[in-house]
Wavefront OBJ file of the C-alpha trace (Angstrom):
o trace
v 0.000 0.000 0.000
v 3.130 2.191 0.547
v 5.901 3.072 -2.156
v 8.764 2.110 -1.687
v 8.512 -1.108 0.315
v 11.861 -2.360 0.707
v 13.535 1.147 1.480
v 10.341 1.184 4.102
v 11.346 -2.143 5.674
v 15.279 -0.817 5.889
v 14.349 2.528 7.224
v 12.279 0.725 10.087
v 15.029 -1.804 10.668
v 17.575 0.646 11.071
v 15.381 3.221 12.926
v 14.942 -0.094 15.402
v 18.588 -0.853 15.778
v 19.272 2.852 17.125
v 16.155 2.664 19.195
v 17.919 -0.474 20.768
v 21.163 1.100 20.857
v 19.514 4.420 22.525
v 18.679 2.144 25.529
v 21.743 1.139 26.112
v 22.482 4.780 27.545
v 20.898 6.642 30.092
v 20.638 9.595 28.407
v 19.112 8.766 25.182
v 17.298 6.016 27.279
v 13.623 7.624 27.421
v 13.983 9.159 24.190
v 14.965 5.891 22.751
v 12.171 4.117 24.182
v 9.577 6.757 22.892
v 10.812 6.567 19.721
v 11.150 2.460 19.655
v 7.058 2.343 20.792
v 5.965 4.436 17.919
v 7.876 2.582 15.792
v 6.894 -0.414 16.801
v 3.147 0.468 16.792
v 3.601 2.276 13.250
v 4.652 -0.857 11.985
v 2.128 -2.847 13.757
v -0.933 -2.780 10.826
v 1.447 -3.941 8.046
v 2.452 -7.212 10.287
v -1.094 -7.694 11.241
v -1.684 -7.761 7.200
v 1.191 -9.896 6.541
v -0.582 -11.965 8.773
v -3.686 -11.816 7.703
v -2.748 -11.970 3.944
v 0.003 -14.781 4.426
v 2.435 -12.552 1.998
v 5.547 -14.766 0.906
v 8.716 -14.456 3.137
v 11.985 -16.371 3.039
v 12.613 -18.443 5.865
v 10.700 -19.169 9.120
v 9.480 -15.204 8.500
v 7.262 -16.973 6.002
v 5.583 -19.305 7.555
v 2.001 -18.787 8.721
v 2.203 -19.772 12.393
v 4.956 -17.574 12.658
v 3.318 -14.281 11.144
v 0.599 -14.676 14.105
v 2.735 -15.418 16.590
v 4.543 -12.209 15.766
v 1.350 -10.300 16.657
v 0.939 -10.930 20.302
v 4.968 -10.941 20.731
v 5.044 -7.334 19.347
v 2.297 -5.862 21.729
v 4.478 -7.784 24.787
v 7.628 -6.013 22.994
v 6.315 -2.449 23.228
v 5.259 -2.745 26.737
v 8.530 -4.411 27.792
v 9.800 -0.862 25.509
v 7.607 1.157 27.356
v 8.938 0.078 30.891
v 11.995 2.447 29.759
v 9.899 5.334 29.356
v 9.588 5.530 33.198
v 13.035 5.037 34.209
v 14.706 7.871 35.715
l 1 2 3 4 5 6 7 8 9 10 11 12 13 14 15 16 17 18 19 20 21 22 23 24 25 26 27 28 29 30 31 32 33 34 35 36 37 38 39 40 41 42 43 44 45 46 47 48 49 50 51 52 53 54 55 56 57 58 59 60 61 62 63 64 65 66 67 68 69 70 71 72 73 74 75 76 77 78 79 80 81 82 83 84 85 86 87 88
């Protein structure tokens, strides 16, 4: 539904790799974790179609079971993420 899929899917990855380093620090810590909860909720509709549509992945990525069990494992990701939003 987007142009530009695959520069989408890099910009996210990326974008979630300095989210994770962010928390690594305290002082981009809370910023970090804002940042990686948006993210992670932005991206949350296209994995519930992927899902829902079964769209061809390579690997285990592909695989039906493993598109819903995504779902449920994101929400528990961006409350574990959220958790460093309150941290001092």
């Amino acid at each position: 539904m987007l142009p530009w899929p695959l520069a989408l899917v890099v910009i996210s990855g990326i974008a979630e790799i300095l989210g994770a380093v962010g928390l690594l620090f305290r002082r981009s810590g809370r910023a970090a974790a804002y940042g990686l909860v948006l993210l992670l909720a932005a991206v949350f509709p296209a994995n519930i179609y992927m899902a829902v549509v079964n769209i061809p992945f390579p690997g285990i990525a592909g695989e039906p079971w493993a598109q819903w069990l995504r779902l449920p494992l994101q929400l528990v990701l961006i409350a574990w993420v959220w958790r460093f939003t309150k941290q001092n």
